[in-house]
N, C-alpha and C positions, 0 to 999 in steps of 0.2 A: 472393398478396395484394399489393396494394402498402403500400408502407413505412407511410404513414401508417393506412391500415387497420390494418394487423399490429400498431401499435405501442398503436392504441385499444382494440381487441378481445379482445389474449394479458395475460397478466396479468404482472403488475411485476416488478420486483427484490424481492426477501426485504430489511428492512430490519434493517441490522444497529445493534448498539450493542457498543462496546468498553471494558474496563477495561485497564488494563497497566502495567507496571513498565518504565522501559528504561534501561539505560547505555552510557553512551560514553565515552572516556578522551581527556580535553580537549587533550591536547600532541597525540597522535597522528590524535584525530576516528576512532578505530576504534571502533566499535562494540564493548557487553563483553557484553551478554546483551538476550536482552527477554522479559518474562514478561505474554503477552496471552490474555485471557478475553474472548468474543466470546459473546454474546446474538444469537439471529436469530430475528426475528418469523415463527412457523412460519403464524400465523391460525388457524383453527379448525379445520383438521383437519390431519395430517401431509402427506398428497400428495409432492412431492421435498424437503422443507425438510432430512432429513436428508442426503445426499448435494449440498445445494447449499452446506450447514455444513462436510462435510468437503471441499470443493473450496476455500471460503475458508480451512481453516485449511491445507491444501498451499499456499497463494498466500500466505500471510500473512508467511514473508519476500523479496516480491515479488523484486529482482535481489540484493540485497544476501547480504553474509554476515554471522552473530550468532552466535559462537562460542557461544553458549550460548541456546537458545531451549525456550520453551513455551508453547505453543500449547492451549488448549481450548476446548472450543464447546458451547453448550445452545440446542437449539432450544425456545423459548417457543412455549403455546399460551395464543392472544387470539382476543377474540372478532370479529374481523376475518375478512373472506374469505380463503384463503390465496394466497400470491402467484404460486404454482404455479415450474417452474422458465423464466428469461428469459434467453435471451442467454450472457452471458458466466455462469452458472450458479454464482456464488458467489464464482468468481477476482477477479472487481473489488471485490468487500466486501473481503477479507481483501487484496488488496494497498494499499485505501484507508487503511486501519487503520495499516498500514504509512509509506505518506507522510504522514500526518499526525503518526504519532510522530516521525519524520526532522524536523518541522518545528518540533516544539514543543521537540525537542533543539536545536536548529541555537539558536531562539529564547532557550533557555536559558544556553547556550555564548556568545551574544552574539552571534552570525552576523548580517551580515544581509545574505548571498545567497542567503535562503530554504532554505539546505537542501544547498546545490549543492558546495560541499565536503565535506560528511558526505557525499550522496548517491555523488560521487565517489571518495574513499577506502572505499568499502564493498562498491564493487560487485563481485559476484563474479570470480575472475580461473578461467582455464583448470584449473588444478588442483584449486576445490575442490566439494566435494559439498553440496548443500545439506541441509535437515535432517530430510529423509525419506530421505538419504542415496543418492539419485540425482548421479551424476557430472554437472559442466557437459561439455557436449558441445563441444570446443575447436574440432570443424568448423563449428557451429552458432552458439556465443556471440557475437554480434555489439553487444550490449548497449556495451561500452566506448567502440567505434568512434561508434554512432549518438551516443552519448551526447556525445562531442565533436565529432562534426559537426553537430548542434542547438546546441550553446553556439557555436558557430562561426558560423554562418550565421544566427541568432537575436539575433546580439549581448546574450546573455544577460547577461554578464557587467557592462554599460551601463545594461541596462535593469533590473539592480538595485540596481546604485548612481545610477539615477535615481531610483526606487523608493524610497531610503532618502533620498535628499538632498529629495525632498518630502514625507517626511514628518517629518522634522526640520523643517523648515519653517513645515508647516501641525500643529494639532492636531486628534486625533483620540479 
């Protein structure tokens, strides 16, 4: 099929909704636990909703390390069509859950380069396991590199301290 066919015709993403706890330790922006409860719209009959739950809660500490994490998940039935399984099959629910808490910490700590320091200091290093307790793969992990060759070549760093210096500026 082509793309735009495929994307009218297969059915959606599972919609999720999150609750969660999270900290982080302000001098060092290390991350100290995060306690996340995830809802996923199954619709009206089960079909994948359950294995596309537990795909989002293995994603759910997308690259970062959370020396203390929990993770659970209910898949809700609505009287909706179900969304069947799409795509990235959950992994992008529970890693969204994830940057959105990095951002609402960053928000709170005062940051305002979105995120990009906590994002930074957090990210997993060669040594550790994440919390299904799978080893990073130190031939594999490329995550730190890519991660400073976007801030690099992005002018990330610019274009958030434009970012803040117009919105100090303008109100919003």
């Amino acid at each position: 099929l082509e793309r735009d066919v495929d994307m009218r015709t297969t059915g959606m993403r599972h919609a999720f909704v999150a609750t969660y706890t999270a900290a982080v330790d302000p001098a060092t922006k290390k991350f100290v636990g995060l306690d996340v409860q995830m809802y996923s719209n199954g619709g009206a009959s089960l079909d994948l909703s359950g294995p596309v739950l537990d795909r989002a809660l293995l994603h759910v500490d997308n690259v970062y390390k959370w020396p203390c994490l929990r993770a659970r998940g209910v898949v809700c039935r609505t009287a909706i069509p179900p969304s069947t399984a799409f795509r990235g099959f959950g992994g992008p629910q529970g890693m969204v859950v994830t940057e959105h808490v990095v951002e609402h910490l960053a928000k709170v700590l005062g940051e305002d380069d979105g995120g990009t320091a906590l994002r930074e200091a957090n990210l997993y290093a060669e040594s550790d396991e994440t919390h299904f307790r799978q080893p990073i793969n130190t031939a594999a992990w490329r995550v730190p590199r890519c991660f400073e060759r976007v801030r690099e070549t992005s002018d990330l760093d610019k274009r958030f301290a434009d970012v803040a210096t117009f919105n100090q500026a303008h109100a919003h």
